[in-house]
Steps between C-alpha positions, in 0.01 A plus 500: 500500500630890414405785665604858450451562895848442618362464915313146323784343284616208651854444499504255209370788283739768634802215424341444141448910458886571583635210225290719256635708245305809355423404101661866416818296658404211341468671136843680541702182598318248297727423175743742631319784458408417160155465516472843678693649210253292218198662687595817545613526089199330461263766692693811309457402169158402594402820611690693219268289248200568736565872476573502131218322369235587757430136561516236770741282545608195739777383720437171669798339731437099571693310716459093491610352857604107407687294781812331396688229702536672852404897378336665314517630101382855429444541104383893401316553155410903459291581230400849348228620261589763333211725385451449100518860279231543252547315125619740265215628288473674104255697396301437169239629301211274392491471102175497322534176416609332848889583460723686732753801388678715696400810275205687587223484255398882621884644469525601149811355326764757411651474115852336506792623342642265236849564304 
């Protein structure tokens, strides 16, 4: 049983408590720091995308917990989505008979110059 009222933790759960680390520790030590570096990268260009495109993005950190032998095996797998931008577009004119040109039927067309 955990409780956040430290006059009613037993002294199993203050002895369990103390051999915790904080994840923020956990994140900066895990893969020598590594992981901590690939997240923060991670959240940056996220945001610069974000910011540029006006669209959401994600950023999702999972961490599998397998045992192995007498410990334990940590394995990481972060994963962004980057917000898509827009397809590129070109503008046409509808032809009279179901075409598409880029000239507009309204816009007179100017003489050309031949030598």
């Amino acid at each position: 049983m955990t409780t956040t009222d430290p006059e009613n933790t037993t002294e199993t759960e203050a002895a369990v408590s103390a051999d915790r680390i904080p994840f923020t520790a956990f994140l900066s030590d895990h893969r020598y720091g590594e992981l901590n570096t690939e997240l923060t990268d991670a959240l940056a260009d996220l945001v610069a995308e974000v910011s540029s495109l006006d669209k959401g993005g994600e950023l999702v950190l999972t961490i599998k917990v397998a045992p192995e032998g007498a410990g334990i095996v940590v394995k990481d797998v972060v994963s962004v989505k980057l917000p898509e931008p827009p397809p590129p577009v070109t503008f046409y004119y509808p032809t009279g008979d179901g075409g598409l040109s880029k000239r507009d039927p309204r816009q007179p067309q100017l003489p050309t110059l031949e030598n």
